[in-house]
C-alpha positions as CSV (number, residue, x, y, z in Angstrom):
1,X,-24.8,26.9,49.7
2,X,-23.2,24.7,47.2
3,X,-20.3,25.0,44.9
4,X,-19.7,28.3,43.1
5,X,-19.8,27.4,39.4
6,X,-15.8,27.8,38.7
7,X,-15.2,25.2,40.6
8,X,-14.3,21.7,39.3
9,X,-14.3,18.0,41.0
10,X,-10.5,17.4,41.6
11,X,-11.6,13.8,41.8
12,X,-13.4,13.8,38.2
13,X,-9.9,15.3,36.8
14,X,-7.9,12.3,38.4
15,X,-10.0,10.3,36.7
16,X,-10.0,11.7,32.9
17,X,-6.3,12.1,33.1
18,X,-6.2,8.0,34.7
19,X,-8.3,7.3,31.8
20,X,-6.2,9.3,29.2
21,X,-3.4,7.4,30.3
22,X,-4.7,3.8,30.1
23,X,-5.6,4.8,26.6
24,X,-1.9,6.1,25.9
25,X,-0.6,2.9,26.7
26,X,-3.3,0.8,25.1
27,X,-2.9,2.2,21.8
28,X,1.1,3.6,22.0
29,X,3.4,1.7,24.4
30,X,1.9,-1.9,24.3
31,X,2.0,-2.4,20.6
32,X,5.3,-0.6,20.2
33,X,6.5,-3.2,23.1
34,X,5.1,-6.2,21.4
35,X,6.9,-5.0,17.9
36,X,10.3,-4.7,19.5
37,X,10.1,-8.0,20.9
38,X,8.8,-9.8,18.3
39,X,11.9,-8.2,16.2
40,X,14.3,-9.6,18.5
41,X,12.9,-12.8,18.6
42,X,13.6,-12.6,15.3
43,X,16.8,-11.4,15.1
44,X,18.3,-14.5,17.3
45,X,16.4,-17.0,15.2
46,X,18.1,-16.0,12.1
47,X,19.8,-18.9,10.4
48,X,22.5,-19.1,7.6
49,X,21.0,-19.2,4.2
50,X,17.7,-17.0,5.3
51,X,17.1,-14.0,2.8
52,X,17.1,-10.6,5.1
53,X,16.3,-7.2,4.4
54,X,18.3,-4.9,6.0
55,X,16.8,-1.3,7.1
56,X,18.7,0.5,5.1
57,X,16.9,-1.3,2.0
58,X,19.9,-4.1,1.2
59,X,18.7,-7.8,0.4
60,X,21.2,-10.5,1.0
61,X,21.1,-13.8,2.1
62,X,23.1,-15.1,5.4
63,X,26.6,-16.4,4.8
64,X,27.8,-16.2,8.3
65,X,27.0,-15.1,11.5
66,X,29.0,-13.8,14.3
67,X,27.6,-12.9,18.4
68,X,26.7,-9.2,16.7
69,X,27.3,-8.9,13.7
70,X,26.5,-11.1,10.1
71,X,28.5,-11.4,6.8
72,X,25.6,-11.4,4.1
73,X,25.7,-11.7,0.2
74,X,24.5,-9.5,-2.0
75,X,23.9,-9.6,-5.9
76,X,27.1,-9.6,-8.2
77,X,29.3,-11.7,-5.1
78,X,29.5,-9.1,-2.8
79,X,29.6,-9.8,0.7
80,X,28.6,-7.4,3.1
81,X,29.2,-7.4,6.9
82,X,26.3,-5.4,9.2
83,X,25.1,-6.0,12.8
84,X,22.5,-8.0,13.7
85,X,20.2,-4.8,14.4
86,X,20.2,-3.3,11.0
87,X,18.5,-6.4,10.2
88,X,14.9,-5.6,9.6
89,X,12.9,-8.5,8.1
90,X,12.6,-11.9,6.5
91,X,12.9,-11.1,2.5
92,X,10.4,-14.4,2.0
93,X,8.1,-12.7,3.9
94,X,8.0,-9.9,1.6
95,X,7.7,-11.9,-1.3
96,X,4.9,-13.8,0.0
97,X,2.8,-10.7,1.0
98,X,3.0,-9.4,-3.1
């Protein structure tokens, strides 16, 4: 006699649900990973004088920067100060991409 048909292969289900997973992290947690890092790399290369965007939308350009937190201007003289992690990308890179 051999197995009734309800029954399923435990050993089959390990495997789709080891497989599922693999595929989770291949396509969700390893590029998110890679992002974040390359943002802070980013964020401690930053220079005075670089043109930011911040992720609120603000362009400036670096004045001065502090151990978390940078004094940028803005258009019209304004200076604003923000932390280092609202800092979202290079404006030249922006530019370049248009």
């Amino acid at each position: 006699m051999g197995p009734s048909q309800g029954e399923s292969n435990p050993m089959g289900t390990f495997v789709m649900l080891g497989l599922i997973m693999i595929v989770f992290y291949l396509f969700m947690i390893r590029p998110q990973m890679k992002k974040s890092k390359d943002q802070k790399k980013f964020r401690e290369g930053i220079k005075k004088g670089d043109k930011i965007v911040t992720i609120g939308g603000i362009h400036g350009k670096i004045a001065e920067i502090k151990d978390a937190t940078v004094l940028i201007d803005v258009e019209g003289g304004n200076r604003l100060k923000i932390e280092k992690s609202a800092i979202s990308l290079e404006a030249s890179a922006t530019l370049n991409k248009n």
